[in-house]
N, C-alpha and C positions, 0 to 999 in steps of 0.2 A: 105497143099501141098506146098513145096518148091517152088521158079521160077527155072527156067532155070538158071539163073546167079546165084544162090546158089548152084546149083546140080552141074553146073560146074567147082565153088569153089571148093567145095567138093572133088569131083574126082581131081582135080591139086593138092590138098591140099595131097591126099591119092598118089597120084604118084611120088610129091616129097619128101614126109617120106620114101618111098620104093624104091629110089632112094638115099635119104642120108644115108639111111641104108648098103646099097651097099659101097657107096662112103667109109663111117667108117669103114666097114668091108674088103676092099678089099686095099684101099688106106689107111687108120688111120689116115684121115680126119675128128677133129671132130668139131671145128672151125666155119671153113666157112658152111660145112653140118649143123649144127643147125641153123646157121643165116640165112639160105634157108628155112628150114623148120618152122621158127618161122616167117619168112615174108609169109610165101606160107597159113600156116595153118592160122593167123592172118586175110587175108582175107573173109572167110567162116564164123571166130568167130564174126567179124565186121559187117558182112552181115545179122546173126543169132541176134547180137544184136539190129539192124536197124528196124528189124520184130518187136521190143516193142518200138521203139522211143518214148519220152516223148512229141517229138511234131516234125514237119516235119521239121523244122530246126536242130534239134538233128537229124532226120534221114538221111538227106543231110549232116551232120557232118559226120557219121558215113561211109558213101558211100566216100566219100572224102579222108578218112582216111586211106578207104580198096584200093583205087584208091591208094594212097601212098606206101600201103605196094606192091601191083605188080607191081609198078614201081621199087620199091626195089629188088625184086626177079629177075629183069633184069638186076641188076647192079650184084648180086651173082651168076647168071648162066653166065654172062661175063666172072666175076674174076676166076670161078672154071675151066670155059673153059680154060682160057688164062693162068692157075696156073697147066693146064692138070689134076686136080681131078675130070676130068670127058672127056668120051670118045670123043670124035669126031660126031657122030650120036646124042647123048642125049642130046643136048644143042638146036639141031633143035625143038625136039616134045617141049622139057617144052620152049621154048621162043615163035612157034606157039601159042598153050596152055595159057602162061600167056599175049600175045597180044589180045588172043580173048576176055579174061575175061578185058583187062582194056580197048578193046573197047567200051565193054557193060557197064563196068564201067562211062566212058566217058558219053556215050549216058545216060546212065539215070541221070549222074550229071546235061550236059546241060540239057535235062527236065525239071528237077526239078528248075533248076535255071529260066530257062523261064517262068514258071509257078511263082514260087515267084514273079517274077519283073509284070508280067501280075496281079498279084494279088493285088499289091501295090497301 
């Protein structure tokens, strides 16, 4: 069974392919739309990778990583806003959306990082 922080990867992951789909189709953006989608989709793959970690410092790597990339996905829904390839309305859901997942993100980073240093 997936967690929550997966499934919700997942879905962000699926909303912004069907959203850079649009972007390319309607504007012939196709640029910054894949660099969205290859940071957005990136997270889920990262997360999906973490499930077989070679050991819990690989999987804190991994989580860190994924942390990286929606922080990336916030710098391209800026640019696509601020470059108008994308409406007015659309930049509110996916930046709610990729705020909540690098919450969760966060939270499980410091976790795991407390746990290390308690472990030591």
């Amino acid at each position: 069974m997936s967690s929550p922080l997966s499934q919700k990867s997942f879905e962000f992951a699926l909303h912004i392919v069907r959203t850079g789909r649009s972007i390319q189709e309607v504007r012939g953006d196709y640029i910054l739309s894949r660099q969205l989608i290859r940071s957005s989709t990136a997270i889920g793959a990262l997360l999906a990778e973490a499930r077989y970690a070679e050991s819990q410092a690989d999987f804190l790597h991994k989580l860190k990583i994924a942390l990286k990339e929606a922080n990336e996905c916030l710098y391209w829904i800026g640019l696509m806003t601020a470059s108008e390839l994308m409406g007015p309305e659309t930049p509110h859901d996916l930046t709610a959306r990729v705020r909540e997942l690098i919450a969760m993100l966060v939270s499980a980073v410091n976790t795991l990082d407390r746990q290390n240093k308690k472990g030591r």
